[in-house]
C-alpha positions as CSV (number, residue, x, y, z in Angstrom):
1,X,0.0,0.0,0.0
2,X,1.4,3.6,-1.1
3,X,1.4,6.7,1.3
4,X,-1.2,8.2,-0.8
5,X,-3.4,5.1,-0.5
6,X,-3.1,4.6,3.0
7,X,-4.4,8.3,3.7
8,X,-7.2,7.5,1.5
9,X,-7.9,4.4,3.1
10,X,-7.4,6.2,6.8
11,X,-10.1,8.9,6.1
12,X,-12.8,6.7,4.4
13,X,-12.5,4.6,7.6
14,X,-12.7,7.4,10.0
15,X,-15.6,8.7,8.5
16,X,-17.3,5.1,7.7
17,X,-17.3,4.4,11.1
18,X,-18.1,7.7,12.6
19,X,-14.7,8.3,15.0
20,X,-14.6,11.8,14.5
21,X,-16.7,14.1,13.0
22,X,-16.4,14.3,9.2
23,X,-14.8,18.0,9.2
24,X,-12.0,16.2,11.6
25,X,-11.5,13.5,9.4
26,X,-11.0,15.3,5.9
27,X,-8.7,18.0,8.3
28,X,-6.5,15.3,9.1
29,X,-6.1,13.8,5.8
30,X,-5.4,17.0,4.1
31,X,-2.9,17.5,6.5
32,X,-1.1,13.8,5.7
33,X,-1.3,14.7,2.2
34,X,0.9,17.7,2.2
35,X,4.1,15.1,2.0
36,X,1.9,13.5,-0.8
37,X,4.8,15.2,-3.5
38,X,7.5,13.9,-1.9
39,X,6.7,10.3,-1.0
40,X,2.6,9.6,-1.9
41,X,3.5,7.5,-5.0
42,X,6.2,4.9,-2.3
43,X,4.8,2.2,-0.3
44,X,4.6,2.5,3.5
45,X,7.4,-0.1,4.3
46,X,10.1,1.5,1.5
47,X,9.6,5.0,2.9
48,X,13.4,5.7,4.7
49,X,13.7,7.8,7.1
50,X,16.1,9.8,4.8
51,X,13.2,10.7,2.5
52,X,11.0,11.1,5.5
53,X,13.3,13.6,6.6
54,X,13.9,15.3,3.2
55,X,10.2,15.5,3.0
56,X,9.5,17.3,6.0
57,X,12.9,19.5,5.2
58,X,11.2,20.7,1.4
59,X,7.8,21.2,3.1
60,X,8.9,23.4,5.6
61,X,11.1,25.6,3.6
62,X,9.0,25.4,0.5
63,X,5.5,24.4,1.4
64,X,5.6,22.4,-2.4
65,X,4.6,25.7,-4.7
66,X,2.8,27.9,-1.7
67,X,3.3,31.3,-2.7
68,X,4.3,32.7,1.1
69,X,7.0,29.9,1.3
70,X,7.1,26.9,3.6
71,X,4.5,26.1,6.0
72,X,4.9,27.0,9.9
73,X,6.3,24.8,12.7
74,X,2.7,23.5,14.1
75,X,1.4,23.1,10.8
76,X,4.5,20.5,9.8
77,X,3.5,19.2,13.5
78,X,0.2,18.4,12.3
79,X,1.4,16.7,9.2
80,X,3.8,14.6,10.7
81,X,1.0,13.5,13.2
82,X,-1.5,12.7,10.5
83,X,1.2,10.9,8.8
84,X,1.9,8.7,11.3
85,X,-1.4,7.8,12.0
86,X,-2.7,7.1,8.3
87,X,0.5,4.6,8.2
88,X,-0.7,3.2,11.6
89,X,-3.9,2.5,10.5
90,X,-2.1,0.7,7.5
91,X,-0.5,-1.4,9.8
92,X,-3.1,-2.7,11.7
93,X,-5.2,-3.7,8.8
94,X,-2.4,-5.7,7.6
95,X,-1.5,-3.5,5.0
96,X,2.1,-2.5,5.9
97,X,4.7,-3.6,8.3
98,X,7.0,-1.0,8.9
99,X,5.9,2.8,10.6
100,X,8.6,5.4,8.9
101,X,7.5,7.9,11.2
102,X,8.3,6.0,14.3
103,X,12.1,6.3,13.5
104,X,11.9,10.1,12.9
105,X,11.4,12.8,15.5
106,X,8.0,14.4,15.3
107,X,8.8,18.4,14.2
108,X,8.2,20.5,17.3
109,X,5.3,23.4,17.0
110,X,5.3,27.0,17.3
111,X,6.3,27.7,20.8
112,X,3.6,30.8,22.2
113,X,5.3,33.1,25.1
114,X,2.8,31.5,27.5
115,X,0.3,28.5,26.7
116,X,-2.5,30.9,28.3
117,X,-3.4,28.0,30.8
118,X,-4.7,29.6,34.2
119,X,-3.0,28.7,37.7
120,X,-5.4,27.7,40.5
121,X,-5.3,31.7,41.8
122,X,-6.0,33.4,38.2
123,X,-9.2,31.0,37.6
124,X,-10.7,31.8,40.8
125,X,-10.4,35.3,39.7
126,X,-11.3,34.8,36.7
127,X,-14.8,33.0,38.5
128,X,-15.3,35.2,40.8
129,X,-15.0,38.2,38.0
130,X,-17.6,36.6,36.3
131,X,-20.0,35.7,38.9
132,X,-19.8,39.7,39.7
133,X,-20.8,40.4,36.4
134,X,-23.5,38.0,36.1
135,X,-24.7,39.4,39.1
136,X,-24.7,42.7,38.0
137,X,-26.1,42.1,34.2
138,X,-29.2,40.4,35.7
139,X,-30.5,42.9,38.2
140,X,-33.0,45.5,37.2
141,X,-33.8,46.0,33.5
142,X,-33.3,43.9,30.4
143,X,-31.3,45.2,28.2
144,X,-29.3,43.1,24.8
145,X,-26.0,44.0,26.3
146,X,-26.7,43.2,30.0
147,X,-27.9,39.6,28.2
148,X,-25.2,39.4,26.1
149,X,-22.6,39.8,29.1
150,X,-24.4,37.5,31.6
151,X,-24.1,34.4,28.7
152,X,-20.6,35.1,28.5
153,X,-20.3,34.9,32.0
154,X,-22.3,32.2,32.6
155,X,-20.4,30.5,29.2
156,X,-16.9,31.0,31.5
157,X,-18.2,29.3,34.8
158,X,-19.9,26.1,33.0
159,X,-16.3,25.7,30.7
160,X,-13.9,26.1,33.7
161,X,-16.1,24.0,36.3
162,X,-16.2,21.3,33.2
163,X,-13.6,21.3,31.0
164,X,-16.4,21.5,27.7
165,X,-14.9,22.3,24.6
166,X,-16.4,25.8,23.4
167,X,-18.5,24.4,20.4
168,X,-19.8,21.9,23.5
169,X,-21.3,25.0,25.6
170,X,-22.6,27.0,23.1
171,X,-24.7,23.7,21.9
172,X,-26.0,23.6,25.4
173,X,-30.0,23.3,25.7
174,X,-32.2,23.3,29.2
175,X,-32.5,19.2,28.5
176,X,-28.6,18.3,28.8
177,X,-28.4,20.1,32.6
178,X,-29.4,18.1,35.6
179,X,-29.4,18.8,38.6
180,X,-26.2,16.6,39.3
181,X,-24.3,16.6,36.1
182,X,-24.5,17.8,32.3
183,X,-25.0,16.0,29.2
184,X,-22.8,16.6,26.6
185,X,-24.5,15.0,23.1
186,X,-23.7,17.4,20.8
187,X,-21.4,20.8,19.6
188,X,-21.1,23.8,17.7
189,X,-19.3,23.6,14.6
190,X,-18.2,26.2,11.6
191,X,-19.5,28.6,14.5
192,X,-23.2,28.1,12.8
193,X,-24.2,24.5,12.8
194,X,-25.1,21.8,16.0
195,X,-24.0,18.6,14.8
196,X,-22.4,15.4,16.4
197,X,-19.3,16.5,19.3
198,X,-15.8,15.7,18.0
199,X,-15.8,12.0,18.8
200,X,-17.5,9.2,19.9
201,X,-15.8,9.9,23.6
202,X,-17.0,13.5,23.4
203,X,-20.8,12.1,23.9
204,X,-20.6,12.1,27.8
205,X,-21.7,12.9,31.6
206,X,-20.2,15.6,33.6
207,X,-21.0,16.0,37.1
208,X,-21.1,19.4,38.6
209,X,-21.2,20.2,42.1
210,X,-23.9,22.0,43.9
211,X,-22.8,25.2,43.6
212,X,-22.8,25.5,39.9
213,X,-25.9,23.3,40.0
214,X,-28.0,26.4,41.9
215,X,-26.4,29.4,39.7
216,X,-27.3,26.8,36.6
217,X,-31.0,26.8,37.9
218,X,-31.0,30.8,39.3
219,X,-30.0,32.1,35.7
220,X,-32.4,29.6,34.1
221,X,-34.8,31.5,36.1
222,X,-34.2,35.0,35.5
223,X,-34.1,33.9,31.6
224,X,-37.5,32.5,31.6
225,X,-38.3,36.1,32.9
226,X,-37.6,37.6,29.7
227,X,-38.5,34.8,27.1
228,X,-40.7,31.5,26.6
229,X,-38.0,28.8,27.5
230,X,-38.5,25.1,27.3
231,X,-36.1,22.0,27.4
232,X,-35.0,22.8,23.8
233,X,-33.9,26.4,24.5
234,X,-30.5,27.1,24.5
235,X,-28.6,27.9,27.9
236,X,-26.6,30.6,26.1
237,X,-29.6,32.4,24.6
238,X,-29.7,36.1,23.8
239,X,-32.5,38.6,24.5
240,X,-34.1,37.7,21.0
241,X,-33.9,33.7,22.0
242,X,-31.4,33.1,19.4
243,X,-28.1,30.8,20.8
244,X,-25.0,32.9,21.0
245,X,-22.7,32.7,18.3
246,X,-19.1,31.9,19.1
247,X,-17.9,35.6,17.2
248,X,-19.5,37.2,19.6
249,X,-18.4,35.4,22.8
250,X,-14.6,35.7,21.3
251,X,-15.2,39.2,21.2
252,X,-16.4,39.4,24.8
253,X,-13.7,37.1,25.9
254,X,-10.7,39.7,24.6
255,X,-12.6,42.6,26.7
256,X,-13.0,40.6,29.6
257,X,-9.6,38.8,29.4
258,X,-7.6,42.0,28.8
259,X,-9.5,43.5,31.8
260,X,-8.7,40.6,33.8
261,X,-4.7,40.8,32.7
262,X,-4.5,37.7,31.3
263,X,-4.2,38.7,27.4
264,X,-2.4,35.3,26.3
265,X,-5.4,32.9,27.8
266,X,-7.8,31.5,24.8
267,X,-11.1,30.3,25.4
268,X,-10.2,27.1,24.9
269,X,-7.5,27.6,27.9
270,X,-10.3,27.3,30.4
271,X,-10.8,24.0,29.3
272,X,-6.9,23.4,29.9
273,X,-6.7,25.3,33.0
274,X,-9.9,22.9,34.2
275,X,-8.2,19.6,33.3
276,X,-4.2,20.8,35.1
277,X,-5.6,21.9,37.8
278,X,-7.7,18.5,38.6
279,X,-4.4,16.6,37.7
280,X,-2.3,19.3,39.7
281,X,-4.8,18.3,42.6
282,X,-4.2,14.4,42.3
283,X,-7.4,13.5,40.4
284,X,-7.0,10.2,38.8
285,X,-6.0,10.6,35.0
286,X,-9.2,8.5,33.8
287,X,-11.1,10.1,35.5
288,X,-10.2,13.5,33.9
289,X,-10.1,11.6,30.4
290,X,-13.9,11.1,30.7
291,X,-14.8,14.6,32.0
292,X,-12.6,15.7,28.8
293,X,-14.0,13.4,26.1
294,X,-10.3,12.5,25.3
295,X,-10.6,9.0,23.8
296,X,-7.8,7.7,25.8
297,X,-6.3,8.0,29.2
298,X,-3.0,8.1,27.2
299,X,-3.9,11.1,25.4
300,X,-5.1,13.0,28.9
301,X,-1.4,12.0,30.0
302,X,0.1,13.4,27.1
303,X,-1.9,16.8,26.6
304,X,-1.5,17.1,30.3
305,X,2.1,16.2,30.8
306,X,3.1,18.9,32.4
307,X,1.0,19.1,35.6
308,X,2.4,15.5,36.6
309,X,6.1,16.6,37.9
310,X,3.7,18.8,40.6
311,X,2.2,15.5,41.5
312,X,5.4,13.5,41.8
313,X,7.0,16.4,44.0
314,X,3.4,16.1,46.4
315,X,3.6,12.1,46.3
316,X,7.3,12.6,47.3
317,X,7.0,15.0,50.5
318,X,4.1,12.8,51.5
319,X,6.1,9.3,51.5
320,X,9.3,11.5,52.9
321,X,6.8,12.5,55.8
322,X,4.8,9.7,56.4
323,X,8.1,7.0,56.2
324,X,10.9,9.0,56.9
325,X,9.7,11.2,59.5
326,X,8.8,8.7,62.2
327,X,9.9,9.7,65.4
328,X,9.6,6.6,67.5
329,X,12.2,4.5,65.2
């Protein structure tokens, strides 16, 4: 099996048997295919990691005919990634033997001044900034921008006390909160469209805690004051009913976040912040893997990598204290 026919085969699989969504599927391939010029037309196993190498070398500095030159650092990140799975795919359907990517180093990405994750002090700022506001945007009278600022708010508090993804929250309806936990069945996408979430482990249960359960059910009641709400009405609704579209919530974010002084942090930073700070606190790994909708512990321990030298330090002092610092020896 070529390169070329193993990224072929790779996406038609994904998408066959519904693993990721279809926009995640085709993303990936595309990406795999950018080495396409350089070695689509070899087989898997005859791939060396000389022309592996030479291929990632031209693509970077050339991009293969882009106008603006080569592609950037996480974009031949990406490739390399989606190249190594198409070929892994090949090899577990018995239709190669040997991964080239395995024996070359995956290219590292662009490295940002800070990753924008939160520590434990800066997100409970961050909540308690945002509880202020709600509080203030639903006293006295309606107005679209007093609306408009308590769904961001209330968009921050659900996607730090849950980890969502952002396309997650704004597909939120009355019927996926409980009292105890929310139901995650379905996502934002293109910034217009509900569809499926992002994978099969993305359709999931996460609890909340009693506190965000009765500020859940408080601001469901102050928007049934202003509109006709039913099971099937969005949490993040505006003053004319319609769900809040993710332009506008980035927009809010950048005034809210600059306010705050924390100008690097994405929104999609409160879902890391949510998933270091539960590992940073000792909270099992699958146990955070299903709150995240990763597909794999593995993949937790590998986005999250960095929070776990804070756990070895705490699992050392505690051993040190509770063996070593015995008095009656």
């Amino acid at each position: 099996m070529t390169y070329d026919e193993a990224v072929d085969a790779w996406e038609k699989s994904r998408l066959a048997f519904g693993e990721v969504r279809e926009s995640t599927a085709v993303k990936a391939a595309k990406n795999a295919r950018r080495l396409s010029p350089s070695i689509g037309g070899k087989t898997v196993d005859e791939i060396t990691v000389t022309e592996l190498e030479d291929a990632l070398i031209e693509l970077k500095a050339n991009g293969h005919g882009r106008r603006d030159g080569g592609v950037s650092p996480e974009t031949l990140r990406k490739t390399f990634i989606a190249g190594s799975a198409a070929c892994k795919w090949a090899i577990a359907h018995d239709m190669a033997v040997i991964n080239p990517f395995e024996r070359v180093k995956c290219p590292n990405g662009a490295k940002a001044k800070h990753d924008g994750t939160l520590t434990e002090e800066e997100a409970e700022w961050v909540i308690d900034a945002a509880r202020r506001e709600l509080e203030s945007s639903t006293l006295g009278f309606y107005t679209a921008q007093k609306v408009k600022n308590a769904i961001c708010c209330m968009y921050v508090i659900i996607a730090l006390n849950t980890g969502m993804r952002r396309g997650e929250v704004c597909a939120l309806d009355w019927g996926d909160i409980a009292e105890d936990h929310i139901s995650v069945r379905k996502a934002v996408k293109d910034n217009v469209e509900i569809g499926e979430p992002k994978t099969r482990a993305s359709v999931r249960r996460i609890s909340i805690g009693s506190e965000l359960s009765a500020l859940l059910g408080a601001y469901r009641a102050w928007q049934s004051e202003f509109m006709d709400e039913s099971d099937g009405t969005p949490v993040l609704a505006g003053y004319d009913g319609e769900r809040i579209s993710m332009n506008t919530l980035e927009h809010w974010w950048k005034t809210f976040r600059d306010q705050a002084g924390i100008e690097n942090t994405r929104l999609h930073d409160l879902r890391h912040t949510h998933a270091t700070i539960l590992i940073a606190r000792g909270v099992d790994v699958k146990t955070v893997q299903t709150r995240l909708g990763h597909s794999s512990a593995m993949m937790t321990l590998d986005v999250y990598s960095h929070a776990v030298p804070r756990n070895d330090m705490q699992a050392a002092n505690e051993l040190d204290e509770m063996l070593m610092g015995r008095d009656d020896r």
